[in-house]
C-alpha positions, 0 to 999 in steps of 0.5 A, a space after each residue: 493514516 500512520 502505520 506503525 512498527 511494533 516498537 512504534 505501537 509500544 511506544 504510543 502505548 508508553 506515551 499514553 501511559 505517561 499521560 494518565 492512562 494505565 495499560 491495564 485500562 489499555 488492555 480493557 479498552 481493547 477487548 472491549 472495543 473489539 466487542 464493540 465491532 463485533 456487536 454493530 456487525 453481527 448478533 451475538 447472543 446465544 452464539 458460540 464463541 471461541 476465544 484463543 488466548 496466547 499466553 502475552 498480552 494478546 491473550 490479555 485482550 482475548 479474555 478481556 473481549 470474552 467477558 464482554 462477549 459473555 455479558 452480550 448473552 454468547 456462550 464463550 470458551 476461553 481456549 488457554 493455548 500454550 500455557 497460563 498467562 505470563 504477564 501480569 496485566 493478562 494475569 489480571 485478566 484472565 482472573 477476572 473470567 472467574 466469575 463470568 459464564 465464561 467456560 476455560 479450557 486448555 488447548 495447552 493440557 487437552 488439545 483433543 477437546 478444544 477441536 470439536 469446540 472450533 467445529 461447533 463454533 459460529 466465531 472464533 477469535 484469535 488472540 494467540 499471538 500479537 505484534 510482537 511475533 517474529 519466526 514460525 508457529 510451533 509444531 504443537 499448535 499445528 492441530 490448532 491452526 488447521 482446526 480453525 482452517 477447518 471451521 465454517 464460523 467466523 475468524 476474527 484476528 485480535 491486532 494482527 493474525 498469529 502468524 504473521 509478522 507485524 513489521 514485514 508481513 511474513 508469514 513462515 508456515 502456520 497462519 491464522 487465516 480472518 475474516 476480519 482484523 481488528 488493530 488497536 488505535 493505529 493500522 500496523 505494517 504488517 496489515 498491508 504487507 504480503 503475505 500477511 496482508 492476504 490472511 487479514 481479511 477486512 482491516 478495521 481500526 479501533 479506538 482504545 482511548 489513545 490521544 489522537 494527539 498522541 497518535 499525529 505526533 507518533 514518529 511513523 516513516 509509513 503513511 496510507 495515502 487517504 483521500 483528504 490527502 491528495 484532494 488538498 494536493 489540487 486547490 482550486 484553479 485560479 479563473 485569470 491562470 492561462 496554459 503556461 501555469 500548468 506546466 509543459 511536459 515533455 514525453 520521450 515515449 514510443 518507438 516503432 511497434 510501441 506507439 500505444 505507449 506514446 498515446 497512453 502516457 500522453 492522454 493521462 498527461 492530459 487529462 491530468 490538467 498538464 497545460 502543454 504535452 509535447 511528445 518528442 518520438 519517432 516519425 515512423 509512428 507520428 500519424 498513430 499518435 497524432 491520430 489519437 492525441 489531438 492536443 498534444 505538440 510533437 516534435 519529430 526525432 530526426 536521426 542527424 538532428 536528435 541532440 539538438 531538438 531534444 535538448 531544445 524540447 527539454 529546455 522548454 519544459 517543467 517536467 520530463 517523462 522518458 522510458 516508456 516504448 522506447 526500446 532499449 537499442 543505441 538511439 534509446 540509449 543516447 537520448 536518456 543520456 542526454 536526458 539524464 546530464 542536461 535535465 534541469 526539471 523534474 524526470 520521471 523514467 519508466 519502463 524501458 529507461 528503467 531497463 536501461 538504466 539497470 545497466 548502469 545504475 551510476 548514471 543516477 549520481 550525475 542527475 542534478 534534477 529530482 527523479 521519479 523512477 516507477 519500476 514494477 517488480 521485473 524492473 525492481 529486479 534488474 535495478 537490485 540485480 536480483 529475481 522479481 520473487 526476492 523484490 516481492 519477498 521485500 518490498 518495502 525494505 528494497 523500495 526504502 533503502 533503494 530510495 535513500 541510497 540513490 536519492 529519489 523518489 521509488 514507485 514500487 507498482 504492484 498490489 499495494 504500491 509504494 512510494 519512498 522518498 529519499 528522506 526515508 518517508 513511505 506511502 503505501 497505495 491501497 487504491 486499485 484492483 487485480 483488472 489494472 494488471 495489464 500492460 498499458 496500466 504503467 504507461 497511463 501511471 507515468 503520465 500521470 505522475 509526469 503531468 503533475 510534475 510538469 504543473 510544480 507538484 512535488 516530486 514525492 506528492 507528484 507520485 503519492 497523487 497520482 497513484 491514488 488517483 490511478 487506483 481510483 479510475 481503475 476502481 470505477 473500470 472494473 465496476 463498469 467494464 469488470 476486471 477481465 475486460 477493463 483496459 488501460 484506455 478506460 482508465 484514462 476514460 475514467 479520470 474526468 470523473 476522478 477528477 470531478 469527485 475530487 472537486 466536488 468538496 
């Protein structure tokens, strides 16, 4: 699904205009289709409703809706917050409220008499700012905000919460706090961003009468991965194919200490449909993963004979996952150098690859394969040389320019994972839940990703794939096992029935 910047939106709503629609009747679709969300969910007649209305063509929305919701049989109060309507479409129609039941106020000329309003209310709905907000609330809607906060009805954002930021999700200070976010025609930025994304509540899109051609040939660089999306990324196996056409998948994983690494990647590689695993690692902690990953091939790192069996390893294989448990002393050092000037095949580098390369990110420039790197914010930092709360602070804008500046492909893990391309084009993650937040849940992502790779998957539909379909296991986990006491072994549990879902249509 597209997501679009502010000035994307204004410029669907321009090509809409071009082709025959008015934005007077885009603003009446609005509110009206608001209304209609609200009428499938909730009864509405005889409730008390409370609509804020900024002074733009959110506000123009906000009246809008409160007619309709009047017509329903709710009894409304348009709260006029900061002043009259300035453009003429919201003009338009706040003009039309003149012969509705609709009672006006003014927040803007009486601020006392609009809280006792918002106390009584069974809805409120917030149509003060819209997308085109940029920097704070003003201090004299303060008293506005924290009656709302106060309210026990039901808060309902109009196109994004006022406050919020639309093309970066920031929040600086005062922020209306929904139950539910109704967007206009598309999902927007800032709907899936934090910490916007954590006052929107439930997001839901609505048409406004927009061309849904119109909307496919908007420009976008940001897409919500869907689930037809990546269900077309697995056609059907072909019944003569044999193992070598699902690719063979080198892991470089594990170290003594850190064998749990080495048998996580390696199982979601697995059960990820790679055709061959070969796990290249210590022999120290060979009987553990041996033990447990019964499939795979090893090949054991002898210390005098390293160079030779991992270029040997490397050679034969279509995708190479490296990083995860290595550690980060010489012998790790060494051989993700080796990795990086003879790798002719697709490489994924995760965990302790990253915080080596973090140490000279200039490495990246002699790499003549495709590169998938996952870091999670800690790891972000030490690649950007910056603290994990700046990362967090600019996820998207650090994982966009990271990607391009360095030619590959970036997995931001976190709530809300990206995945930016080089090109500039991001895909945004929404499957998953607070229970993956564990160590291990990294190590079962790299191999996943590594494991479609290795079957020819493009790099970026590689990671897109993978991701979803990460959050997709860790989803089912949690309804078995609950958040707390789900592990990232149950997720790789889990994936013969992700995978059975995805098949099943």
């Amino acid at each position: 699904m597209k997501v679009l910047t502010c000035a994307q939106s204004r410029e669907l709503e321009q090509s809409a205009v071009r082709h025959g629609m008015e934005y007077l009747e885009l603003m009446e679709n609005a509110g009206a289709s608001a209304v209609r969300f609200l009428r499938k969910k909730f009864s509405l007649p005889d409730k008390r409703v409370v609509v804020l209305c900024g002074k733009g063509n959110n506000g123009g929305d906000g009246f809008v809706a409160a007619r309709y919701l009047s017509e329903l049989g709710a009894k409304v109060i348009a709260v006029v917050a900061e002043g009259l309507p300035v453009t003429e479409i919201a003009q338009t129609m706040y003009s039309r409220l003149n012969k509705t039941a609709v009672k006006v106020v003014s927040y803007f000329q009486d601020p006392e008499i609009v809280q006792p309003m918002l106390a009584s209310a069974d809805f409120i709905l917030d149509a003060i700012y819209g997308t085109g907000f940029h920097g704070s609330v003003p201090e004299n809607l303060f008293p506005l905000f924290g009656a709302v906060e106060k309210s026990k009805a039901i808060v309902v954002a109009l196109d994004i919460p006022s406050g919020a930021v639309c093309d970066t999700g920031a929040v600086e200070g005062k922020c209306m706090e929904a139950d539910y976010t109704i967007s206009f025609s598309t999902l927007k930025v800032g709907h899936l961003m934090q910490p916007a994304l954590s006052y929107c509540g439930q997001v839901v899109v609505v048409p406004i009468g927009v061309d849904s051609n119109l909307i496919r040939r908007q420009e976008s660089s940001l897409e919500v991965t869907e689930m037809d999306e990546v269900r077309a990324m697995f056609p059907p196996r072909d019944p003569e194919s044999n193992k070598g056409d699902y690719g063979r998948l080198l892991c470089v994983c594990g170290s003594e200490g850190m064998a749990g690494a080495a048998v996580l990647s390696g199982s979601a590689a697995l059960r990820c449909g790679a055709g061959i695993v070969e796990e290249a690692l210590p022999r120290s902690i060979y009987p553990i993963a041996a033990s447990r990953l019964t499939e795979a091939v090893f090949t054991l790192m002898e210390t005098e004979r390293y160079r030779e069996q991992l270029l040997s390893a490397l050679n034969r294989s279509s995708a190479c996952l490296i990083g995860c448990g290595i550690g980060k002393g010489e012998a790790a050092s060494s051989c993700l150098n080796l990795v990086l000037k003879n790798a002719r095949v697709p490489l994924i580098i995760d965990a302790d690859g990253i915080n080596l390369l973090a140490e000279n990110i200039h490495k990246l420039e002699a790499v003549k394969a495709p590169v998938i790197l996952t870091p999670h914010p800690g790891e972000m930092a030490r690649l950007l040389k910056t603290t994990a709360e700046d990362v967090q602070a600019h996820r998207l804008e650090y994982a966009q320019r990271f990607a391009r500046e360095h030619n590959v492909v970036l997995v931001l893990k976190g709530a809300g994972t990206i995945i930016a391309e080089p090109s500039g084009m991001t895909h945004l993650n929404m499957t998953g839940n607070a229970g993956m937040a564990r160590g291990g849940s990294g190590d079962v992502l790299a191999g996943m990703i590594a494991s479609l790779a290795a079957q020819r998957m493009e790099p970026a539909k590689a990671a897109v794939g993978a991701v979803y379909l990460h959050g997709m296991a860790g989803n089912l986990c949690a309804q078995e096992y609950s958040k707390t006491a789900m592990l990232p072994t149950d997720m790789v549990s889990m994936l013969p029935r992700v995978f059975l879902e995805l098949e099943s249509k």
